[in-house]
C-alpha positions in Angstrom: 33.4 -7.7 14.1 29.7 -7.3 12.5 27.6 -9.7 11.9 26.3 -10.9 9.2 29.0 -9.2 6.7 29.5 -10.2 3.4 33.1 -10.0 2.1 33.3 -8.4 -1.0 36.6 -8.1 -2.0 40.0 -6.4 -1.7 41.1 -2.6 -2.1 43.0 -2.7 -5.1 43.2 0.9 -5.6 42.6 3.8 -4.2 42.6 7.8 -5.2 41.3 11.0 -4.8 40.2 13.7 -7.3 42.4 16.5 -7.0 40.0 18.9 -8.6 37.1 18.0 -11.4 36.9 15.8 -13.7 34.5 17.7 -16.2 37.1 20.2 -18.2 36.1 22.6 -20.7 37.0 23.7 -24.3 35.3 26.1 -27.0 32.7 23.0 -27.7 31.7 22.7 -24.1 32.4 20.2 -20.9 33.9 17.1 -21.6 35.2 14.2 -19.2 39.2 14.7 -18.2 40.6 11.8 -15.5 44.0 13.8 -15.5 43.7 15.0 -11.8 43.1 11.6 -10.5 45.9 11.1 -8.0 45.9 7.0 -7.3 47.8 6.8 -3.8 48.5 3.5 -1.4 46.6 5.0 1.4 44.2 7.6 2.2 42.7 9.1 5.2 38.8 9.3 5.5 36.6 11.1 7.5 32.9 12.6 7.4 33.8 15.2 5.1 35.7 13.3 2.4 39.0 11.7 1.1 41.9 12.7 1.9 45.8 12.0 1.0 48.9 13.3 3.5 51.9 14.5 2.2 54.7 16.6 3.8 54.0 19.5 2.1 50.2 19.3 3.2 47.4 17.6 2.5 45.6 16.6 -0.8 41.9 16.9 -0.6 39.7 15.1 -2.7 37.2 17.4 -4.6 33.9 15.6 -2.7 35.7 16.3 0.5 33.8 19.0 2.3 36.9 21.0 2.6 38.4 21.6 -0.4 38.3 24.9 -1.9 36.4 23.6 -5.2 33.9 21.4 -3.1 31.7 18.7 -5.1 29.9 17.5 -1.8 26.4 18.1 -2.3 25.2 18.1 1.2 27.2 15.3 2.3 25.4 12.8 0.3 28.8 12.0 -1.7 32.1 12.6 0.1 33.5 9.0 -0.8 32.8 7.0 -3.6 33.3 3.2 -4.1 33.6 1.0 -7.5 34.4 -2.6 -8.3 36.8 -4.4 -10.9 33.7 -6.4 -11.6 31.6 -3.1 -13.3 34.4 -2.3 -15.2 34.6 -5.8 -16.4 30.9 -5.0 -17.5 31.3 -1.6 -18.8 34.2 -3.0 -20.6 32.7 -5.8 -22.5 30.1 -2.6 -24.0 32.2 0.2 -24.5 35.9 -0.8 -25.0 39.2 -1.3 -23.3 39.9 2.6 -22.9 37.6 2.4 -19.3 40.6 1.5 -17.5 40.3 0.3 -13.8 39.9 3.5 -11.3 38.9 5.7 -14.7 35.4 6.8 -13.4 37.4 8.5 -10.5 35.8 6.7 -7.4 37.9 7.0 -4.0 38.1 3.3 -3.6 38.3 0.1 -6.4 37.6 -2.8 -5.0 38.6 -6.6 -6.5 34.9 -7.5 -6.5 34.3 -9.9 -10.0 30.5 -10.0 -9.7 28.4 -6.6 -10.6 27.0 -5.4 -6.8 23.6 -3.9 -6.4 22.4 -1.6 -4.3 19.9 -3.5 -1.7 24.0 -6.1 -1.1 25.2 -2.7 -0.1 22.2 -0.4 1.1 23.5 -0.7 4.9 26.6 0.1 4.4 30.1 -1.0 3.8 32.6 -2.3 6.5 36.2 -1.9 5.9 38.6 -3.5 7.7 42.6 -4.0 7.7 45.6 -6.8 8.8 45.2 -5.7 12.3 41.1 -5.7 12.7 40.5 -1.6 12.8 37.2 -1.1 10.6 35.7 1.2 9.2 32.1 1.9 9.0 30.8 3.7 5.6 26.9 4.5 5.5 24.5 6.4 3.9 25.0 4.3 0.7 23.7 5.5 -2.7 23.9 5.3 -6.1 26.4 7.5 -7.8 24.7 8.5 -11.3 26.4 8.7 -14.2 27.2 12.4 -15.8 26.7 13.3 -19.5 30.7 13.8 -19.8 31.0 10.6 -18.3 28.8 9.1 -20.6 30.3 10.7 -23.6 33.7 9.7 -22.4 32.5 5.7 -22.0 31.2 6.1 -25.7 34.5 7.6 -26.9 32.8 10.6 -28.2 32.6 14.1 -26.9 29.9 14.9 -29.7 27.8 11.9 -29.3 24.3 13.3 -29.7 21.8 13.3 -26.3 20.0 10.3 -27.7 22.9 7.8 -27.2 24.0 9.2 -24.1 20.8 8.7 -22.8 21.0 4.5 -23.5 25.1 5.1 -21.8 23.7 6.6 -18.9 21.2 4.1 -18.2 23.5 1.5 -18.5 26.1 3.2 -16.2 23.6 3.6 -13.3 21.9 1.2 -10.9 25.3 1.3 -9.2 27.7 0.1 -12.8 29.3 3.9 -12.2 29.8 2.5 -8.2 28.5 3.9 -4.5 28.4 6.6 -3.0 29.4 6.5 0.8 30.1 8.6 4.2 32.5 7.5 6.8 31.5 6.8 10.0 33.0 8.9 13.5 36.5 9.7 13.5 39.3 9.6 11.4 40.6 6.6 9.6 43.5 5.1 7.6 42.6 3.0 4.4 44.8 1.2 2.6 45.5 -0.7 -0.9 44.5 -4.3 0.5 42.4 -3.7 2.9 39.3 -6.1 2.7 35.6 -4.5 2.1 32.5 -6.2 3.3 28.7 -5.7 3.2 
């Protein structure tokens, strides 16, 4: 075990982003969570997220391999949030920001808001049985205007007020972003995060 770990909390729910979030219409992008695919377990690995299935697997759209890539040179092929920031965001915007909503790969029950020097070196995860896993390369994961327009509940909400949104959301309130260490690991619902 590390030393010197903080625990933060329990996995409480975990998904991957089958394809974007951002959607379009005839009056532009706008913020759609209907691909989110919340699973008990997923595998992780340097590129991304990933879910098995018989029939294949599901990739998550920050994982290096999917067709539709998000990963923007591998700064953000897993993503992290806590129950705590949605609290947050909650007691601002409304109860329509759900847990998991934002679309990050892993919630964890954390009830405090977490900054980024708690987290800067990394997160450890670690299961029942003692296999952890190492995720590094920690940074923020800004807010997007959709987002933003989505936590205001209002698709045509003029630049101005997305800009306050989007301050609020960053700093870490959207969550982490995070790349798994060597190999090929198994994370699931209930496993316990640390710092």
């Amino acid at each position: 075990m590390h030393t010197e770990l903080i625990e933060l909390g329990r996995i409480v729910r975990l998904q991957v982003q089958q394809s974007s979030l951002k959607a379009s219409s005839r009056d532009g992008k706008y913020y759609d969570p209907e691909p989110l695919l919340a699973v008990d377990e997923i595998v992780v690995d340097a590129s991304g997220a990933s879910v098995e299935r018989p029939d294949g697997p599901v990739l998550d759209v920050h994982n290096a391999m999917h067709p539709e890539t998000k990963n923007r040179d591998n700064t953000n092929p897993l993503s992290i949030g806590f129950v705590g920031h949605y609290d947050h965001i909650r007691g601002r915007y409304g109860e329509h920001l759900v847990n998991g909503i934002a679309g990050e790969n892993i919630l964890v029950d954390t009830p405090r808001v977490i900054d980024l020097p708690t987290v800067a070196t990394g997160f450890v995860i670690a299961d029942i049985d003692g296999h952890q896993v190492d995720l590094d390369n920690v940074r923020v994961a800004h807010p997007c205007v959709e987002f933003g327009r989505f936590v205001m509940n209002d698709r045509n909400a003029p630049a101005r007020d997305v800009s306050d949104v989007l301050r609020f959301l960053d700093d870490g309130i959207r969550g982490f972003y995070a790349v798994a260490a060597q190999g090929r690991h198994e994370i699931r619902v209930g496993d316990t995060v640390y710092a």
